[in-house]
C-alpha positions in Angstrom: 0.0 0.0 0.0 1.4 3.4 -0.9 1.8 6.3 1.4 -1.1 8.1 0.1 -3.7 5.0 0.6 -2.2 4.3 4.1 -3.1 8.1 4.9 -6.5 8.3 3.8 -6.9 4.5 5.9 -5.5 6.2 8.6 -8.2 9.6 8.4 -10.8 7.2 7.9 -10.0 5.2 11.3 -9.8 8.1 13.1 -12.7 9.9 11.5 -14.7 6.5 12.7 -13.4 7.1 16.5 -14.8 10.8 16.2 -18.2 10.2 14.4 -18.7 6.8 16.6 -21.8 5.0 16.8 -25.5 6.4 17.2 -26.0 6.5 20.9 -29.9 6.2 21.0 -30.3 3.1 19.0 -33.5 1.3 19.8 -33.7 -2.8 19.9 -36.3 -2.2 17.4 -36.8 0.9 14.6 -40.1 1.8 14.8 -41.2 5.0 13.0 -40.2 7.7 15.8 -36.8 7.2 16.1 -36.7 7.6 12.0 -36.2 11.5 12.4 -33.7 11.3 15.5 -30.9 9.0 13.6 -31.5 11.1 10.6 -31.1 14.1 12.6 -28.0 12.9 14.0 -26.1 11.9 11.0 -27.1 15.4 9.7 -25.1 17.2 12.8 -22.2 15.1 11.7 -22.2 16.4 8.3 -22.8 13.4 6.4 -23.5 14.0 2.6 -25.3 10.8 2.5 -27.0 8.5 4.8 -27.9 4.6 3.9 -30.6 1.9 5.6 -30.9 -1.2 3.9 -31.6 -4.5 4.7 -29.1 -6.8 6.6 -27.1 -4.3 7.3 -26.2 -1.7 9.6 -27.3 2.1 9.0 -24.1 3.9 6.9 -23.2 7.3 6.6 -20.7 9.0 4.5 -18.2 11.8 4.9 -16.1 13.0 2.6 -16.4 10.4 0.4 -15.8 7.4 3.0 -18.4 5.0 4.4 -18.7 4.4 8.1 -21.5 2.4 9.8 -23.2 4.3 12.5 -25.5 1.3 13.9 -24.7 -1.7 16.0 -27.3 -3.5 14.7 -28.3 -4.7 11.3 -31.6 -3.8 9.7 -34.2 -6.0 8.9 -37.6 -6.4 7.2 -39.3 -5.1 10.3 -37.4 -2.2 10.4 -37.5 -1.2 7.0 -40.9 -1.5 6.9 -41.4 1.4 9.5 -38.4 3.1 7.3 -40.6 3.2 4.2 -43.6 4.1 6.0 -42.4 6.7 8.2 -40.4 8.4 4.9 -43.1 7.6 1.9 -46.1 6.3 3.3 -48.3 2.7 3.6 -48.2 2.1 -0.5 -44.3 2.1 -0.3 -44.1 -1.3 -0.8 -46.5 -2.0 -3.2 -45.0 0.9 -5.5 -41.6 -1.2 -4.9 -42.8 -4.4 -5.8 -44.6 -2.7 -9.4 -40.9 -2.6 -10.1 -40.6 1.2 -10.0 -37.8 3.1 -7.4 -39.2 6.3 -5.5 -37.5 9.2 -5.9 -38.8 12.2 -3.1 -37.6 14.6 -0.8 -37.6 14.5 3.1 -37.4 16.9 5.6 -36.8 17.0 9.4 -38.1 19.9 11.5 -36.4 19.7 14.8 -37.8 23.2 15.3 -40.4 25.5 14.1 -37.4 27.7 12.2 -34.8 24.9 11.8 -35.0 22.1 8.8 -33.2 19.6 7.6 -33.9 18.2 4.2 -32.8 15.0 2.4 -33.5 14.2 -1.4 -34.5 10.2 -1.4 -34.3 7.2 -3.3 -35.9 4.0 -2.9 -34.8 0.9 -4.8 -35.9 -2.9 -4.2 -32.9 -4.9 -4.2 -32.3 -8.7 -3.5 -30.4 -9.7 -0.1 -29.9 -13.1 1.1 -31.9 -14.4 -1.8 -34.7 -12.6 -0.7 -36.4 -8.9 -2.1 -35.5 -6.4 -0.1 -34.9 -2.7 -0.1 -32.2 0.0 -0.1 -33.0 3.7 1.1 -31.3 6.5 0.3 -30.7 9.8 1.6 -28.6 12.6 0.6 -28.1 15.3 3.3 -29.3 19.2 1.3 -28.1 22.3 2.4 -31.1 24.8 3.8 -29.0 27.5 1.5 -27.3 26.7 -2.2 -24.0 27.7 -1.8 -22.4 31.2 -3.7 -20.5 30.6 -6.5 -17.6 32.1 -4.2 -18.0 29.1 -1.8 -17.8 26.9 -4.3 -14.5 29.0 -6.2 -16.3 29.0 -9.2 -13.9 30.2 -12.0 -14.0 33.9 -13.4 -14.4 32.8 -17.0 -17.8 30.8 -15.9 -19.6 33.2 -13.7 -18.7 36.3 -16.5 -20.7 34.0 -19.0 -23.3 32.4 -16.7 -26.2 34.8 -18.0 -26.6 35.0 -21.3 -29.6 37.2 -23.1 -31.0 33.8 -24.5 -29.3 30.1 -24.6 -28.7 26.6 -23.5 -26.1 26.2 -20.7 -25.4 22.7 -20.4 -23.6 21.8 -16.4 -22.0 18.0 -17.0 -20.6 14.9 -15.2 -21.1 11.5 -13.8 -23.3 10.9 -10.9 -22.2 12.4 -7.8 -20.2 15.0 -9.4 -22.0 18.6 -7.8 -24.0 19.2 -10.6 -27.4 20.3 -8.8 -25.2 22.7 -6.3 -23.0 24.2 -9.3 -26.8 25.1 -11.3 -28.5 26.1 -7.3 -25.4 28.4 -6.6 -25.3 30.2 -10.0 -29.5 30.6 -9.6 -28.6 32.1 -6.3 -25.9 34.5 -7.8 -28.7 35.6 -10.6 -31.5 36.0 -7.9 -29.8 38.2 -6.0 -27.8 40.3 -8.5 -29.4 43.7 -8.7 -31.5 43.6 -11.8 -32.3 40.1 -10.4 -33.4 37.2 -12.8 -37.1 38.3 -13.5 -39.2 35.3 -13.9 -37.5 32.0 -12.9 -39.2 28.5 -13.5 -37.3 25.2 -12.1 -38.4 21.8 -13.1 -36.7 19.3 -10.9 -36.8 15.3 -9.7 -37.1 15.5 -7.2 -36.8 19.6 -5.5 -33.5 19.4 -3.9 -32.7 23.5 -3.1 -35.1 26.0 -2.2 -34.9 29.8 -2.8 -37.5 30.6 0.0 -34.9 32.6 1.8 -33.2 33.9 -1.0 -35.0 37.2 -2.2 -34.3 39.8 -4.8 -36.5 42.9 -5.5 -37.0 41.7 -9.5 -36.8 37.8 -8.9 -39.4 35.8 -9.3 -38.8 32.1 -8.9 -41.6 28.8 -8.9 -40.5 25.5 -8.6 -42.1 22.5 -9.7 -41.6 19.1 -9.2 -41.5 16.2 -11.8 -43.6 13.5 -11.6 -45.7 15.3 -8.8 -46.1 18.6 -10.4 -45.9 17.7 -14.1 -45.3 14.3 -15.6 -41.9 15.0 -17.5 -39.5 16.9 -17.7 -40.4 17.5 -21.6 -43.9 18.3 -20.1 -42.2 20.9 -17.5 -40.7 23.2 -20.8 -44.0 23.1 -22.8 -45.5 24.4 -19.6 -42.8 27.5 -19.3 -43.2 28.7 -22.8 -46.6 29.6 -21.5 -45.7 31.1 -18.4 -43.5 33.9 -20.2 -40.3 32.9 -17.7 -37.2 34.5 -18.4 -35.0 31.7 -17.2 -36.2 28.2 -17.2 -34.0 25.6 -15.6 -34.6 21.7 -16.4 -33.1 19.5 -13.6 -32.0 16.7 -16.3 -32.4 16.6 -20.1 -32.6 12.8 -20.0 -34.3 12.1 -23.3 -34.2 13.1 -26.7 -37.9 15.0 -26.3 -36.5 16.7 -23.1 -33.4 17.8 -25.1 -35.7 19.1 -28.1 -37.7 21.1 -25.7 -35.0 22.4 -24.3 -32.9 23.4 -27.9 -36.1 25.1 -29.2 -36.7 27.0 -25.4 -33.3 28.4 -26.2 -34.2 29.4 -29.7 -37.4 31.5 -28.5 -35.4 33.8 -26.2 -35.2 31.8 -23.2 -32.1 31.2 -21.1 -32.4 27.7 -20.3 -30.0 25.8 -17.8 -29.8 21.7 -17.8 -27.9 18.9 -16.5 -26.3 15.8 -18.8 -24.6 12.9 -17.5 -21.5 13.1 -20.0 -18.2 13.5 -19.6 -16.2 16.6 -20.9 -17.7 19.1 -23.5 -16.7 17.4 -26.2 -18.1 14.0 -25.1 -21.2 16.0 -24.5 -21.6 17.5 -28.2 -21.3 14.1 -29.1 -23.5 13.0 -27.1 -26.7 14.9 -27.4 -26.0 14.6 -31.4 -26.2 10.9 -31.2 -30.0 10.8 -29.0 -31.3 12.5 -32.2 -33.2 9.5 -35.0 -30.6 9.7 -38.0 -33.1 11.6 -40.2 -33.6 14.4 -37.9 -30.2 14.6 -36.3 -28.3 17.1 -38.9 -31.1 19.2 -37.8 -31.6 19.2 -35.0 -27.6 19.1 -34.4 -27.2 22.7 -36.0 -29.9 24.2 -34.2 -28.3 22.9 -30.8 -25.3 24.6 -31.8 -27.0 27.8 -32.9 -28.6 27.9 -29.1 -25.3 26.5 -26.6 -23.9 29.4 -25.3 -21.5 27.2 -22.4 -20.6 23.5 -21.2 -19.8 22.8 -17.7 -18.0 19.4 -16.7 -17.5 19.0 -13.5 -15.7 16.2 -10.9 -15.5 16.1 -7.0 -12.4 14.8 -6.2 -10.7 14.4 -2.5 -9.0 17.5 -0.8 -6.0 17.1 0.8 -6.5 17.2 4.5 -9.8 16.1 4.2 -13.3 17.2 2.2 -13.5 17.5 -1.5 -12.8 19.9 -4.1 -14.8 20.5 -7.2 -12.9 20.7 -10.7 -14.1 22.0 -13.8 -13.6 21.9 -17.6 -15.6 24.4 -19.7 -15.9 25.8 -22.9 -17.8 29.2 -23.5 -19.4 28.3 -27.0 -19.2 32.9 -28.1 -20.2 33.5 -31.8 -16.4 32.5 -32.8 -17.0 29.3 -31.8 -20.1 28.4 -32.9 -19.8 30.1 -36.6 -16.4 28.3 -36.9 -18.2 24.6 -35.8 -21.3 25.7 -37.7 -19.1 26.2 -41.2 -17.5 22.7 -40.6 -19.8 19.0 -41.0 -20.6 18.2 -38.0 -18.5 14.5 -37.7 -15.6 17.3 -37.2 -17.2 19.1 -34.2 -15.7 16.7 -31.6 -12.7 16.9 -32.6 -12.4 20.7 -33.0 -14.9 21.2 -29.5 -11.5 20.0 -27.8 -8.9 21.7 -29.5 -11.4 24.4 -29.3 -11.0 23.8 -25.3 -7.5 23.9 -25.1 -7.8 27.4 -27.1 -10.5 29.0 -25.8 -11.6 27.2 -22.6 -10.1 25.4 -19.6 -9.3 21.9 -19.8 -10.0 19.3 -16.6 -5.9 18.8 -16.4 -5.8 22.4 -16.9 -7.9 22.3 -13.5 -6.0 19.8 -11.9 -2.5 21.1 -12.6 -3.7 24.2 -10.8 -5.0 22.1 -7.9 -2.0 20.0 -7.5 0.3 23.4 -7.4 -1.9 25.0 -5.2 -1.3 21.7 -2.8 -4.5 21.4 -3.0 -4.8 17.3 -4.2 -2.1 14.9 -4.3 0.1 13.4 -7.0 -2.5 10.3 -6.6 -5.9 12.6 -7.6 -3.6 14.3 -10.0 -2.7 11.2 -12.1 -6.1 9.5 -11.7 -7.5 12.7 -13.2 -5.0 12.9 -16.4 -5.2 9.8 -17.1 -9.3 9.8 -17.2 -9.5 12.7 -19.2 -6.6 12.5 -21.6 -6.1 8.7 -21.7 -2.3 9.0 -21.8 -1.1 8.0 -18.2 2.7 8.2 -19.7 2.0 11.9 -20.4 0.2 12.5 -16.9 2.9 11.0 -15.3 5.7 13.6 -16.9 3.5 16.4 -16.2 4.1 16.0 -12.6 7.0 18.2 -12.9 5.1 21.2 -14.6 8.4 23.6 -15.8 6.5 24.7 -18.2 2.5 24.4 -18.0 1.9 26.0 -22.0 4.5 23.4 -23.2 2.5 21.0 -21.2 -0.3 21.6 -22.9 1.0 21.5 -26.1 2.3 18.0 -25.3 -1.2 16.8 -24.3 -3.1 14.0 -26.3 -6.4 15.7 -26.3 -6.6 15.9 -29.9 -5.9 12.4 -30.6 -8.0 11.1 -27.9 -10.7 13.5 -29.4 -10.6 12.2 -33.1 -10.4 8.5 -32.0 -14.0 9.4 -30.4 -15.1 10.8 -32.7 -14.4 8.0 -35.8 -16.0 5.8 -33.4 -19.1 7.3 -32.6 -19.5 9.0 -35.9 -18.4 6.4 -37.6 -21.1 4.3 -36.1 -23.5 6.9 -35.7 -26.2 6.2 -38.3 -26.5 2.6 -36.6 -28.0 4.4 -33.4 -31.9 3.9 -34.0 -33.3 3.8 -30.0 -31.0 6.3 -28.4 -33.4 7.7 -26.5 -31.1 8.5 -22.7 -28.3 10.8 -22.7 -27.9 9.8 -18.9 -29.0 7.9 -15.5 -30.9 8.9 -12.4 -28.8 11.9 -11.2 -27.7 11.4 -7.3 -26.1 14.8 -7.0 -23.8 15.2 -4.5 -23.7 18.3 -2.5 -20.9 18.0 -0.3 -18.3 20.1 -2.0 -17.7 22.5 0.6 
């Protein structure tokens, strides 16, 4: 074991001996204590909390699981879970074969809340159906983009007049806080935001306590509001919003609502489960049917205005960090990708990103100079985005960071993905998800 790995063991042991077991564990969970435990793992600042059959409760922080509960849990017990969190038909919605997604909120006083957004899957334990619950700990406030250290060139371009602006990454990677925190920055700007509609699944922040004197913001939740998300933008364009934000553009219809949203005036903001701008342009191409797709593939481009990719790495000395690659798509940009066919656009969206943008081992060389990841993140971070773990490894050293750039294998990387997606592109007849079920995770602070 390396000297890193035996570090973050040792934090982990020691962060066990500090968080320790919950003290007020019952011999049986029953439907009051359901609030208390959650309560508890709240105050120790877990981002999520766990309860599933056969096994104890688990909490984790900063990435790490630790079990908070003597005890393992079982059908009894989860039964009071489900009932106390979603209600009687809990069950019988499980066994349809459908998860539930929801919020929760504890109120251990009138003025105090805690809320967690909640999922609820069957699973199979011991050869028998059982379930898995859940629950990830949200902040009463988003954060500002200053918490978060939001880069300059992001929050200069994080209103345009009209547009798409597309915030990326796998599950887990901050995306809901990055799109809350920028909200939050246009809410209480000066001129404010005007008329601001949110379509999420389920409502994770809430702007109850953030005010502005020309804000106006509604939120709606999908499936309990509105069926879709799809459904959710149809519903704006007759509300005459000036920002609409659609918590995940899922689907092809989602995405189409969303392009022609953008093309009517609207600034619209959505989430995508891709990696890197480039993987996303390729992406949302490819969920188009092969007859509409050169269509609908220029008029996405005539609406993007920026992509955000983002990743949550660990922070030295504990926590996480958040790192971002992005590309402001300005009228260069887009007229330059716009004049070329559009099997060419991956390729030139990353050497477009190199030029124009910032690059995720752009990011992460500033991070790892800073001190503020190790060599271990660093590599692990190179290697995912450029595929070359022989030129991660000599960039270590960074003499010089322009030359290290230049030496990069982004463009290669980039036209191999693209002759193999585009090469293969007209095969693609059902693409109809550009992503999963998005567990954000809000513990970048």
């Amino acid at each position: 074991m390396d000297d890193s790995a035996t570090t973050v063991t040792k934090i982990a042991d020691e962060k066990q001996v500090r968080i320790g077991l919950w003290p007020d564990e019952p011999l049986r969970m029953l439907e009051e204590h359901i609030d208390a435990i959650l309560l508890w793992c709240a105050l120790r600042k877990a981002s999520d909390i766990t309860i599933q059959t056969d096994r104890p409760v688990v909490i984790e922080v900063d990435g790490v699981l630790y079990p908070v509960t003597r005890r393992s849990m079982d059908s009894a017990d989860m039964a009071n879970v489900l009932v106390r969190i979603y209600g009687p038909d809990a069950l019988a919605k499980l066994a349809s074969g459908h998860d539930l997604d929801l919020s929760y909120e504890v109120r251990p006083e009138r003025n105090t809340r805690y809320r967690f957004r909640t999922n609820i899957t069957a699973i199979l334990s011991r050869g028998r159906d059982s379930v898995q619950v859940t629950l990830r700990s949200l902040p009463n406030l988003p954060p500002t983009m200053a918490d978060l250290g939001i880069e300059e060139g992001i929050i200069s371009n994080w209103a345009p007049r009209q547009g798409l602006i597309l915030v990326t990454g796998p599950t887990g990677s901050g995306k809901t806080t990055l799109l809350a925190s920028g909200c939050r920055m246009l809410i209480e700007r000066e001129e404010g935001c005007g008329k601001l509609l949110t379509y999420e699944a389920p409502i994770e922040y809430v702007y109850d306590q953030i005010t502005g004197p020309r804000s106006l913001v509604a939120q709606s939740e999908i499936p309990r509001h509105l069926p879709t998300f799809a459904a959710g933008v149809r519903n704006a364009l007759r509300r005459k919003p000036n920002i609409i934000l659609v918590g995940e553009a899922r689907d092809r219809e989602t995405m189409s609502a969303a392009i022609e949203a953008g093309q009517t005036g609207h600034l619209v903001f959505s989430t995508v489960h891709t990696v890197g701008v480039a993987a996303t342009v390729r992406r949302i191409i490819s969920v188009f049917e092969p007859a509409e797709r050169s269509e609908r593939a220029y008029a996405m481009m005539e609406t993007l205005r920026m992509v955000v990719t983002q990743a949550l790495v660990p922070k030295v000395g504990g926590g996480r960090i958040g790192l971002r690659e992005y590309l402001v798509f300005d009228e260069n940009v887009r007229e330059q990708l716009l004049d070329m066919s559009i099997d060419k656009w991956t390729v030139e969206t990353q050497r477009f990103l190199v030029r124009y943008g910032q690059t995720m081992e752009q990011s992460a060389n500033k991070a790892f100079k800073d001190g503020l990841i190790d060599r271990r993140t660093y590599l692990l971070l190179t290697k995912g985005f450029s595929g070359d773990p022989q030129t991660a490894e000599a960039r270590t050293s960074f003499a010089d960071e322009d030359a290290a750039l230049e030496t990069g294998n982004f463009a290669d990387e980039a036209k191999k993905a693209s002759e193999q997606d585009f090469g293969n592109i007209d095969a693609i007849e059902n693409v109809s998800d550009i992503g999963g079920d998005d567990d954000d995770d809000t513990s970048m602070i």
